[in-house]
VOBA-1610 file (N, C-alpha, C; in pm, whole numbers, padded with zeros to 5 digits, always signed):
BEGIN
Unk-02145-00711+03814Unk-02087-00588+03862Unk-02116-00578+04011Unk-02033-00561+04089Unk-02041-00559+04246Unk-02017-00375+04297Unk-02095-00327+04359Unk-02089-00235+04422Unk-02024-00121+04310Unk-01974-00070+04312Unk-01995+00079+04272Unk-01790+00091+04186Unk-01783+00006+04120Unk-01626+00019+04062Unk-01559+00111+04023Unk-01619+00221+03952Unk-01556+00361+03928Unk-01541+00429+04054Unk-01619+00455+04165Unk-01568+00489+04273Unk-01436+00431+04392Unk-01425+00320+04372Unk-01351+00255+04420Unk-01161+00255+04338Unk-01185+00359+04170Unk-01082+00380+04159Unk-01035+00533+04142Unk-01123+00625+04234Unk-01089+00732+04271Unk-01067+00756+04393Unk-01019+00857+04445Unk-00986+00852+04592Unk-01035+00916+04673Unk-01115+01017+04591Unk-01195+01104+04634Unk-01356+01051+04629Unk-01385+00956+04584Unk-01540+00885+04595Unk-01445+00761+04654Unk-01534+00715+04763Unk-01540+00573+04844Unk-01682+00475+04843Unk-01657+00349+04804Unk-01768+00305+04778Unk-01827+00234+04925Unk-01905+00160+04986Unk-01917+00130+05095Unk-02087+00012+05069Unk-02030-00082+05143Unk-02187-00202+05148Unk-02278-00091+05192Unk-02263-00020+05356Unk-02337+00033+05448Unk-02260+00175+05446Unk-02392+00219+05505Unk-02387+00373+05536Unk-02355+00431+05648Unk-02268+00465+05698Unk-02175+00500+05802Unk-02228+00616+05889Unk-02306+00675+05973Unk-02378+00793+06054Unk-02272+00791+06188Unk-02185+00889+06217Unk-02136+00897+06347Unk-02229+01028+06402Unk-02272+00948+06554Unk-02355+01031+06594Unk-02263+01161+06700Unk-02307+01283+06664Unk-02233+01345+06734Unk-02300+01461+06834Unk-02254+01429+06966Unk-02333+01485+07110Unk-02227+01590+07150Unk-02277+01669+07173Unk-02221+01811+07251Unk-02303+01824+07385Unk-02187+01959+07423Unk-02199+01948+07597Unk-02294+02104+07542Unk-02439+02114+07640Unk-02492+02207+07662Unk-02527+02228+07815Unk-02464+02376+07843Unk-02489+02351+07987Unk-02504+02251+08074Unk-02355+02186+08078Unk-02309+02046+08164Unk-02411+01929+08104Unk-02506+01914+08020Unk-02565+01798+08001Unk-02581+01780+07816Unk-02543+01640+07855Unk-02520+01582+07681Unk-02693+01579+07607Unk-02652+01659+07505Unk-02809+01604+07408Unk-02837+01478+07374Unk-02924+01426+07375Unk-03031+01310+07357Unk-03012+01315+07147Unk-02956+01198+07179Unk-02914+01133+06962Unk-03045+01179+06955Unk-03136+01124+07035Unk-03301+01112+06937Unk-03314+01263+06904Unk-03309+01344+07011Unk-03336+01491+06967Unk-03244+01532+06848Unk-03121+01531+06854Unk-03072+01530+06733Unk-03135+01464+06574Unk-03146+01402+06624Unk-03209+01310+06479Unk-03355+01356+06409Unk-03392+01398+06544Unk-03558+01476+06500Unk-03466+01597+06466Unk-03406+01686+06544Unk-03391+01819+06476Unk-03318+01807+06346Unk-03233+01703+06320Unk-03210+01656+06200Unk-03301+01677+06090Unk-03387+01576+06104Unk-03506+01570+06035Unk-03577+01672+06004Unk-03608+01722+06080Unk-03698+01903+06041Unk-03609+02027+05979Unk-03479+01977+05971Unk-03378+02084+05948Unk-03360+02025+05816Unk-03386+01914+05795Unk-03365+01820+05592Unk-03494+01873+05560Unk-03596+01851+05622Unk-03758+01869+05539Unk-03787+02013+05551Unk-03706+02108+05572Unk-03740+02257+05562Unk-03664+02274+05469Unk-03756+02368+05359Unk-03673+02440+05224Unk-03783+02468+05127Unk-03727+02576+05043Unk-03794+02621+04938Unk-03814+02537+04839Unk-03912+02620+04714Unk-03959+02487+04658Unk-04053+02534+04597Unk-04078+02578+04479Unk-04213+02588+04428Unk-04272+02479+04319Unk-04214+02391+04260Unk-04224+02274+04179Unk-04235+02140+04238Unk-04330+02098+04241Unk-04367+01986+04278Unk-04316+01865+04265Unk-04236+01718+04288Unk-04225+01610+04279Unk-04293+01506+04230Unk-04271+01392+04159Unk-04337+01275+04123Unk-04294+01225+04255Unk-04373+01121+04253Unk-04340+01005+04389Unk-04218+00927+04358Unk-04119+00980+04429Unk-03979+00916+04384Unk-04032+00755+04365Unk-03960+00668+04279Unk-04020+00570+04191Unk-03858+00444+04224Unk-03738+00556+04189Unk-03624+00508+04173Unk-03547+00399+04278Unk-03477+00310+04232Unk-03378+00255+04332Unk-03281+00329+04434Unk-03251+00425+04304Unk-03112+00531+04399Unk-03229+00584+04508Unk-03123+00627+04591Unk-03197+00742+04715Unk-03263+00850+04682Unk-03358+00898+04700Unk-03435+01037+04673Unk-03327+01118+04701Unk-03344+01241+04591Unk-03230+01354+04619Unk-03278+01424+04786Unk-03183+01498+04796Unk-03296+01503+04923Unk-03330+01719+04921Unk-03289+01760+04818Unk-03314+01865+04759Unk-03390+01925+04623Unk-03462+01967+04614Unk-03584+02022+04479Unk-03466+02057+04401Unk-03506+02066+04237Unk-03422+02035+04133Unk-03443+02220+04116Unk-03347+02294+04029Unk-03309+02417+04003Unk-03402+02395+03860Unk-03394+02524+03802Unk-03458+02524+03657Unk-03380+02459+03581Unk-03225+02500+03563Unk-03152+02459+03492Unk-03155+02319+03510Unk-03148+02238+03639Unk-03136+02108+03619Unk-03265+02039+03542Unk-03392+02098+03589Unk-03527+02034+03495Unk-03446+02079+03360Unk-03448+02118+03319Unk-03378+02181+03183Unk-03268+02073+03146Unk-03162+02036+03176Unk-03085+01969+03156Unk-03160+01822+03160Unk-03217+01770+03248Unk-03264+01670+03257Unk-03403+01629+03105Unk-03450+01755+03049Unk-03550+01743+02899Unk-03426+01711+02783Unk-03312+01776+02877Unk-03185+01777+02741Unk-03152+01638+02689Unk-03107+01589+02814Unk-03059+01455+02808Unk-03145+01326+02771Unk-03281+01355+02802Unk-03418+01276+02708Unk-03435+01308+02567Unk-03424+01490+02542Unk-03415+01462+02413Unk-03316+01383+02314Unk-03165+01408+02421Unk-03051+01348+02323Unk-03033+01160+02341Unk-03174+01116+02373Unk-03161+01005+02412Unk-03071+00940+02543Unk-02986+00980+02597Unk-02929+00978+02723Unk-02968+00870+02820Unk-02899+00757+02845Unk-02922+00711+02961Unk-02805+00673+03103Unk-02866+00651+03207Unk-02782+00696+03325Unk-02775+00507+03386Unk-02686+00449+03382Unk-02681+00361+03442Unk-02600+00368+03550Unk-02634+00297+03667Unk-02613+00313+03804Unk-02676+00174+03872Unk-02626+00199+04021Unk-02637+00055+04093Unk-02643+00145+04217Unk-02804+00056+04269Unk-02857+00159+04405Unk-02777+00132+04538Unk-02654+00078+04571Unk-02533+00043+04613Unk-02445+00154+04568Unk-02433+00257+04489Unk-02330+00326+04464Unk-02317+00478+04490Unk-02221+00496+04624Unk-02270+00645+04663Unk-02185+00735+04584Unk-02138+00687+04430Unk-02135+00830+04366Unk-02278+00845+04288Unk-02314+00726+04226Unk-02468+00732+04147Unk-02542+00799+04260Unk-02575+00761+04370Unk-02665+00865+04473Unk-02625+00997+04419Unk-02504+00993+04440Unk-02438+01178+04392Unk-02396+01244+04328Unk-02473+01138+04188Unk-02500+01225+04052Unk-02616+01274+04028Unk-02711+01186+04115Unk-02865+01205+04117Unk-02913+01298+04188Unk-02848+01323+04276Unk-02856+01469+04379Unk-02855+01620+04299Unk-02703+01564+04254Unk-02725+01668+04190Unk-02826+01766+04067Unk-02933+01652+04080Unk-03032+01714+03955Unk-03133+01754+04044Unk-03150+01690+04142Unk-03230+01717+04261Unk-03404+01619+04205Unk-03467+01650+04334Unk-03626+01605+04333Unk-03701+01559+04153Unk-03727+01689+04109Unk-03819+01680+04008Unk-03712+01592+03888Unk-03603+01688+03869Unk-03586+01639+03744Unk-03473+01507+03724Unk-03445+01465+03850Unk-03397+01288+03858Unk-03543+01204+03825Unk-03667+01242+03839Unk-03795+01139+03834Unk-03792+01156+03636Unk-03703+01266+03575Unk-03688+01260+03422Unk-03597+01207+03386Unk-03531+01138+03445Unk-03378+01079+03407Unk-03435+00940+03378Unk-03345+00929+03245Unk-03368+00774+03213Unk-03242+00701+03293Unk-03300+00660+03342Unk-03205+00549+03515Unk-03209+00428+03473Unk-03106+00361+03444Unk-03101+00231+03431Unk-03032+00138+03567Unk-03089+00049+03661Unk-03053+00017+03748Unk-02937-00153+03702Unk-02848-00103+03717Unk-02727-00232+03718Unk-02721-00329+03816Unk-02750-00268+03919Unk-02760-00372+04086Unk-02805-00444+04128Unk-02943-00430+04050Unk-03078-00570+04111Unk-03079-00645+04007Unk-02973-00781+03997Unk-02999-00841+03879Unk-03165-00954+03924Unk-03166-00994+04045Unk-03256-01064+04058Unk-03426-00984+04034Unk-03455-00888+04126Unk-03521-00777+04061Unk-03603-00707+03956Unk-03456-00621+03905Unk-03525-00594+03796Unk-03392-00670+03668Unk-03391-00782+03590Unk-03329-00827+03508Unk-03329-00779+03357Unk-03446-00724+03367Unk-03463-00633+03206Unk-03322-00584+03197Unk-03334-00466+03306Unk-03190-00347+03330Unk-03100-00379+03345Unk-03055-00488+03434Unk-02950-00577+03450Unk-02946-00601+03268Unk-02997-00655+03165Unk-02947-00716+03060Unk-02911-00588+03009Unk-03013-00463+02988Unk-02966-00356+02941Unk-02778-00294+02968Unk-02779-00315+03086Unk-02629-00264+03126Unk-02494-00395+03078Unk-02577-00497+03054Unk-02510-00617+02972Unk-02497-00597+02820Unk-02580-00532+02796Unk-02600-00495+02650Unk-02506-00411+02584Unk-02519-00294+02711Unk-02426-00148+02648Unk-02259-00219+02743Unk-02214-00309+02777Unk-02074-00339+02834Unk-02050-00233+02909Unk-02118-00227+03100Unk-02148-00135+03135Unk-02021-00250+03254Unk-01916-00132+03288Unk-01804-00220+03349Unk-01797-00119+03486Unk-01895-00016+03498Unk-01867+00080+03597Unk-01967+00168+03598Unk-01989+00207+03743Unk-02114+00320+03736Unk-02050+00455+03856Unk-02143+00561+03831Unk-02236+00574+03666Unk-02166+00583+03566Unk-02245+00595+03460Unk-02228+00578+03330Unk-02325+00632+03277Unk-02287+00742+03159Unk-02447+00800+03090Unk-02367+00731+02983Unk-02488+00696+02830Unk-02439+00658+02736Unk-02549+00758+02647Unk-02521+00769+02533Unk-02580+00811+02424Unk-02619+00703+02322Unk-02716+00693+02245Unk-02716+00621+02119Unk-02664+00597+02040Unk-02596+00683+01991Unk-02472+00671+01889Unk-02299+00644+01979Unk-02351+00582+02089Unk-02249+00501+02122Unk-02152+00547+02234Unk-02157+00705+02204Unk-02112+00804+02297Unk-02116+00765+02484Unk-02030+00751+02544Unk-02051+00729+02688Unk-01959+00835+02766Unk-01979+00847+02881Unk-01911+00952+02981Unk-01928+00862+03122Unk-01809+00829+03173Unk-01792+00717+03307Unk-01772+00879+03420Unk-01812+00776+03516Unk-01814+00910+03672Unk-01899+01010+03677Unk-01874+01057+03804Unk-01984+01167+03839Unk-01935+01311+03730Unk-02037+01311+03657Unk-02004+01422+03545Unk-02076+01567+03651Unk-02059+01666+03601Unk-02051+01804+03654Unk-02208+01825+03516Unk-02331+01915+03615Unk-02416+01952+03525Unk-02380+02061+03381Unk-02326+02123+03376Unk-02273+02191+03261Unk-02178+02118+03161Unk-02086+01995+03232Unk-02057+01907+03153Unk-02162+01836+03057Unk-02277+01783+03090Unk-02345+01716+03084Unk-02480+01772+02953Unk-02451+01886+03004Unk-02550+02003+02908Unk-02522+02060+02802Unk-02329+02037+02784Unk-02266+02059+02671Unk-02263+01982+02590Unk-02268+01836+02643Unk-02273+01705+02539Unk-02381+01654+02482Unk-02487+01647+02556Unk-02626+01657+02581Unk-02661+01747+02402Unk-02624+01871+02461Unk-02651+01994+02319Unk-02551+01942+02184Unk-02494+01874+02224Unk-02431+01845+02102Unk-02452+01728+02010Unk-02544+01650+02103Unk-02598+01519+02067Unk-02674+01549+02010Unk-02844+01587+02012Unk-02977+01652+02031Unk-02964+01550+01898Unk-03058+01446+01915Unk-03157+01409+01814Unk-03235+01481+01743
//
């Protein structure tokens, strides 16, 4: 599986090797800002935010969300463990980044993540996504065979999830 195939047949997700940053400078009182200052105020403007629930040490291939998870998403994320649920993805794929976002910090470190991308790596997961005929990511699958391709919507996810429940 190469790069991110379900995105590549929507038009609205684009898949990409590299990550694309256009840097953008404005005029302040006749003189252009300095990228670096940007990039620091960048930076302090991502690492400021609320938050009362703590993080595991992101562990994962995908990118750290770069936002703390809601209740509902910890919640959804116990759902989808209880209903056995797993999330296969390839750390190459910027919709899998932006399914994982959407659960945010805490409760993506509860997601059962199966990585498709590093066959050299990790090959366990690689066979796992060989196992379940995993032709596109993401992909959540269920045990009883059940799968859902693309970036699913959290209430999608919480309806099927509840309907599974081991």
């Amino acid at each position: 599986m190469e790069g991110c195939p379900y995105g590549s047949e929507r038009p609205s997700v684009q898949c990409r090797r590299t990550l694309e940053i256009e840097m953008v400078t404005n005029q302040t009182n006749g003189r252009k800002r300095n990228q670096r200052e940007w990039l620091i105020a960048l930076g302090v403007a991502l690492s400021i935010g609320g938050g009362h629930v703590q993080a595991k040490e992101w562990q994962g291939t995908i990118g750290e969300p770069l936002r703390d998870s809601t209740e509902q998403a910890l919640e959804l994320a116990r759902q989808l463990s209880n209903a056995g649920a797993q999330f296969f993805g390839s750390w190459k794929c910027p919709a899998c980044f932006q399914q994982m976002s959407m659960f945010g910090k805490q409760a993506g470190t509860q997601i059962n993540y199966v990585e498709c991308g590093k066959p050299k790596t990790r090959p366990k997961e690689r066979a796992l996504c060989e196992e379940a005929n995993i032709s596109a990511v993401p992909t959540w699958t269920l045990p009883n065979g059940e799968r859902k391709v693309g970036i699913q919507q959290l209430e999608e996810l919480s309806t099927w999830a509840k309907s599974n429940q081991q």
